[in-house]
N, C-alpha and C positions, 0 to 999 in steps of 0.2 A: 621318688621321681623328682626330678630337678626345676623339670620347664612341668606347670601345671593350667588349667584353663583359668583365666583372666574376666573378672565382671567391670569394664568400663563402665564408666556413669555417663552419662548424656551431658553434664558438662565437661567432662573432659572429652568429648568425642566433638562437641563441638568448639572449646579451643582450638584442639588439633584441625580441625574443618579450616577455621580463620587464621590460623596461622600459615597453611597448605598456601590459603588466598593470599596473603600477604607477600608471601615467596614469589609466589607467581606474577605480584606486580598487579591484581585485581585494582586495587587499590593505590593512588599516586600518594599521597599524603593523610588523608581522613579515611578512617571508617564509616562507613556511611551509619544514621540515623537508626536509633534503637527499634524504629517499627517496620522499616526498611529490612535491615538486616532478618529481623523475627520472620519477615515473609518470607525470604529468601530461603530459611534454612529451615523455616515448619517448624517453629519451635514457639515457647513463650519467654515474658521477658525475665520474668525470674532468672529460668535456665540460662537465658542470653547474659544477663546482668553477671550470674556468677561466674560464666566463661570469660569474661571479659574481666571482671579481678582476677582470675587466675592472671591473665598476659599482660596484664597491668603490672602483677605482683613478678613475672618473669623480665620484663621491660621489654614487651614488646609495643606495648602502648600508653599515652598518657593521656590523662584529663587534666582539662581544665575547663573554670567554671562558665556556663554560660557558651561550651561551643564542643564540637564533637570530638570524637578522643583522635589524639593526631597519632600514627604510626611510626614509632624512633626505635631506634637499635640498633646497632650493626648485624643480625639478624635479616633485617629486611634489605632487599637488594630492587630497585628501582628498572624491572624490568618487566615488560608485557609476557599475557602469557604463552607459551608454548602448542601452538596449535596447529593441525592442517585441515581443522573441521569450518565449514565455509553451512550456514543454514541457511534454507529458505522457507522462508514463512510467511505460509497462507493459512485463509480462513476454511480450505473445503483441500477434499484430501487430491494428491496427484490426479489420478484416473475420472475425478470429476471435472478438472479445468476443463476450457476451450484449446484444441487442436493446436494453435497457433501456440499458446503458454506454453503445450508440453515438448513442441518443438524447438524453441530458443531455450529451456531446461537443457532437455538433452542437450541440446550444443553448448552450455553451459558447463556443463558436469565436463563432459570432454576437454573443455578449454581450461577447466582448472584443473583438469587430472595430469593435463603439460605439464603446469606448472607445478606438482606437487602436493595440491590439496584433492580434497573429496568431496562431495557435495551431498546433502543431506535434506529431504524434506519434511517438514513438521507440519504439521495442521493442527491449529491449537484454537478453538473458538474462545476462550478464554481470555488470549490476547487482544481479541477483536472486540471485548466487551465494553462497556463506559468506562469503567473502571479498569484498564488492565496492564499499570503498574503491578501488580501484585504477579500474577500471571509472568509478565515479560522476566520479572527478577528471579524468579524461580527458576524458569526454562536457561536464564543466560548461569546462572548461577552451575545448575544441571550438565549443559553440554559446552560449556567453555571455549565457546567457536572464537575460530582468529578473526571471523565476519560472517555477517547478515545482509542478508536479500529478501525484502520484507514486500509484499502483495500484497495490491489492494487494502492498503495501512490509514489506519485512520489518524488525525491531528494527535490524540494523545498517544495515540504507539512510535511516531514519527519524533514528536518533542521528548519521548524517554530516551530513545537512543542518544536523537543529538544532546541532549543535556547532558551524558553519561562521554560522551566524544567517541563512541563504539565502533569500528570499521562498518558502517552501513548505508550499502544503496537501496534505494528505493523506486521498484519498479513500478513506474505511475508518477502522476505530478504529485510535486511536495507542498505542504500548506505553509501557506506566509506564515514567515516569522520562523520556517525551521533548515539548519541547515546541516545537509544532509546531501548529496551527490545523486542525481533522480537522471531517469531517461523514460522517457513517452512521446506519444502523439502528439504533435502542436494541436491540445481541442480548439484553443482559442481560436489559430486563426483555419482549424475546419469548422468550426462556426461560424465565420466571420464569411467564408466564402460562399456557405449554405443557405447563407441567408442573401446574399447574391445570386445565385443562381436560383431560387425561388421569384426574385424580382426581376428577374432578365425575364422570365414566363408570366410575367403579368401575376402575382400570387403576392396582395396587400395584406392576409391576413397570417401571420405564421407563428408556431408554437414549437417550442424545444420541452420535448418529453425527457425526464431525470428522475432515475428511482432514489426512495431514502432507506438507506442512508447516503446522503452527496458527498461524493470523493470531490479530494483535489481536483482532479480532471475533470469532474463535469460541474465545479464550480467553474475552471478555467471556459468549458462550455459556453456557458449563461452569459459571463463576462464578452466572450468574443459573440453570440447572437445579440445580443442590446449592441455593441459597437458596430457591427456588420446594417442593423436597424435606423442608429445614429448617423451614418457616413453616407445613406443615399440621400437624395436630393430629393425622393419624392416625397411627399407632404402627410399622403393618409396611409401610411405603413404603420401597423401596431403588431407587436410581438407579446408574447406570453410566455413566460418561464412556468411551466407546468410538474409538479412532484408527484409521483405515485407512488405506491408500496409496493410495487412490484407485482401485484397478483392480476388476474387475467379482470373479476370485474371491479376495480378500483383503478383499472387503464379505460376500463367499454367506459367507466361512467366519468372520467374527467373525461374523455372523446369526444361525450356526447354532451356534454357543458357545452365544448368548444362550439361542437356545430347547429347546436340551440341557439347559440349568441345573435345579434340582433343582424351582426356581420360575421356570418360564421368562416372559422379558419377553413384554409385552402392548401397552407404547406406545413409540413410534421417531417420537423426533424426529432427521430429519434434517436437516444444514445446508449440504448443496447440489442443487438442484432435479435436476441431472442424476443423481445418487447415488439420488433418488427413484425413479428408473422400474427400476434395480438392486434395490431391496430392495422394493419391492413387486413386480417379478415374482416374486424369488426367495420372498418369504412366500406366494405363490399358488402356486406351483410345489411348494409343501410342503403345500399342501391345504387355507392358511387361509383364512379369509375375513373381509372388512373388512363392517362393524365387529364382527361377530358374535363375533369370534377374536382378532384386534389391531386396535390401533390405529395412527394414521401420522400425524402432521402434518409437511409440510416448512415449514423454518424461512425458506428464501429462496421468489422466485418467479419464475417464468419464462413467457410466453407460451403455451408448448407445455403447460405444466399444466390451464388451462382445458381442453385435449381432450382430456384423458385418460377412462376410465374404469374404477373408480368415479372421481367426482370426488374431488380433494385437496384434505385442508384446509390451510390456509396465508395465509402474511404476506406483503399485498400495499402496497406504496407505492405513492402514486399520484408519478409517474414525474415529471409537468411541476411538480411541488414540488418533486421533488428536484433537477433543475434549475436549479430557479431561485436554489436553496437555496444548490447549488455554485457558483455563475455569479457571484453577489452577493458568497460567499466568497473567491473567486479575485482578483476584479476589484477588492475592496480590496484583499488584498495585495500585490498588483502596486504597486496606486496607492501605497502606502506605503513599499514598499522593504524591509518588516522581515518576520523571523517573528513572528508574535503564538502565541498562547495557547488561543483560541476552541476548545474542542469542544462539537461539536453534536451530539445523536441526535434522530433524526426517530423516529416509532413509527407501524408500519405496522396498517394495518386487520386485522382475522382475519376470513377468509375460511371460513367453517366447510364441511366437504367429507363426503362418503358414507367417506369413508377413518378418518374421527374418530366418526362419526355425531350 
């Protein structure tokens, strides 16, 4: 027999790996960093070190002392890679988003299947951890997408991309200092007005409820309730930027801090619609009554809010704008290949509710 079966070694499987990346343009000039790379490919550095003299001893790369091995040859051809795979990455899987998510998805998927690509969702809680360089290099490493659409992204998943210059938008406000092409809700200035419309009602004492961990967006929050606090004229306005961890009694018991106070709070912005039916039971539960007693606007919106009652006041976007909004966004940077700069804030209608009066 001629052609017999073949025992590859793990470093030549993963030469051929780096060098596949290379071709493909992964890489502009440098290879990236020996513990870098080891994540990426689940390996150690041994094996990594000897794959890399092999392509050194082929010339596909050189060292020199003191900086990372640069990629030369004619071999290597200076071109991105080949792709129609477009990810979106969240921390919790499709079918658990909010309504509204899964609707600007779909019209998503549709708007790049025009153009050519496909759309693919990942849920990787990994990504979303402290640490989740490691995570991010593997998955990018894995599915070789032409771009990312990244959710609910925290400051280091947002700073990996843009350091890397990777086709990626980010749905949700982007944290200073990264740049990166974002589109959301102006929280700032729905803050900025919530806290207006609290003092048009006579309501001097007011709180903005924010779970941890705090996104972009509901730092932009915080930021525009103090400014909205700042700019009136009246004298004994105090506001409170309030954290919770999310769970039903670690919301009852900062509540009831507030309305123990000497000057107990009167209006509660909160900024997430499900945190809403939390703190308005629990202030009925204590014998208040809207709007006679407090106030409530929630800051996001949900479906399920329409039937509540009393009705809620709140910030509704109309949904097939936002849509189209991200779709148009996405689908340029795809076509382009680069990260751009672009942020966007859409500003939602107010909905005024029995809850605000």
């Amino acid at each position: 027999m001629k052609n017999l079966p073949q025992k590859i070694s793990l470093v030549t499987q993963t030469a051929s790996v780096l060098k596949d990346e290379i071709q493909l343009g992964r890489w502009s000039k440098q290879l990236p960093g020996e513990h870098e790379l080891c994540a990426m490919l689940h390996i150690g550095r041994v094996t990594l070190r000897s794959a890399l003299s092999q392509l050194q001893r082929e010339g596909w790369v050189k060292t020199s002392r003191g900086r990372r091995r640069e990629i030369v040859g004619r071999k290597y051809a200076a071109v991105r890679a080949v792709s129609d795979r477009v990810v979106f990455l969240t921390p919790v899987p499709l079918h658990n988003l909010p309504p509204q998510t899964i609707f600007w998805v779909d019209a998503l998927r549709e708007h790049l299947s025009e153009a050519g690509y496909h759309l693919e969702v990942h849920s990787h809680q990994d990504c979303y951890s402290g640490r989740p360089e490691k995570a991010l290099a593997g998955l990018a490493l894995r599915l070789n997408a032409a771009g990312w659409v990244i959710s609910q992204s925290t400051a280091r998943m947002q700073q990996w991309f843009a350091k890397r210059a990777m086709p990626c938008v980010v749905t949700g406000s982007r944290h200073e200092g990264v740049s990166l092409p974002s589109l959301d809700r102006d929280y700032r200035a729905i803050s900025r007005h919530a806290v207006g419309a609290f003092l048009a009602r006579g309501h001097r004492r007011l709180a903005l409820l924010n779970p941890i961990p705090v996104l972009a967006g509901d730092l932009e929050s915080e930021k525009g309730f103090k400014e909205g606090a700042h700019k009136t004229t009246a004298s004994d306005v105090n506001v409170s930027i309030i954290r919770h961890n999310g769970t039903v009694g670690d919301i009852c018991s900062k509540v009831d801090v507030l309305l123990k106070s000497s000057q107990p709070c009167t209006g509660f912005l909160v900024s997430r619609s499900q945190h809403v039916l939390t703190v308005m039971s629990h202030l009925m539960s204590r014998g208040l009554h809207f709007p006679k007693d407090v106030a409530l606007i929630s800051r996001d919106n949900d479906p399920f809010l329409a039937s509540m009652t009393p009705s809620v006041a709140r910030y509704s976007l109309n949904p097939s704008h936002f849509a189209r909004a991200i779709s148009n966004l996405v689908v340029s940077t795809v076509r382009s290949g680069v990260a751009g700069t672009q942020d966007t804030h859409m500003m939602p209608e107010f909905l005024p509710g029995q809850t605000l009066g």
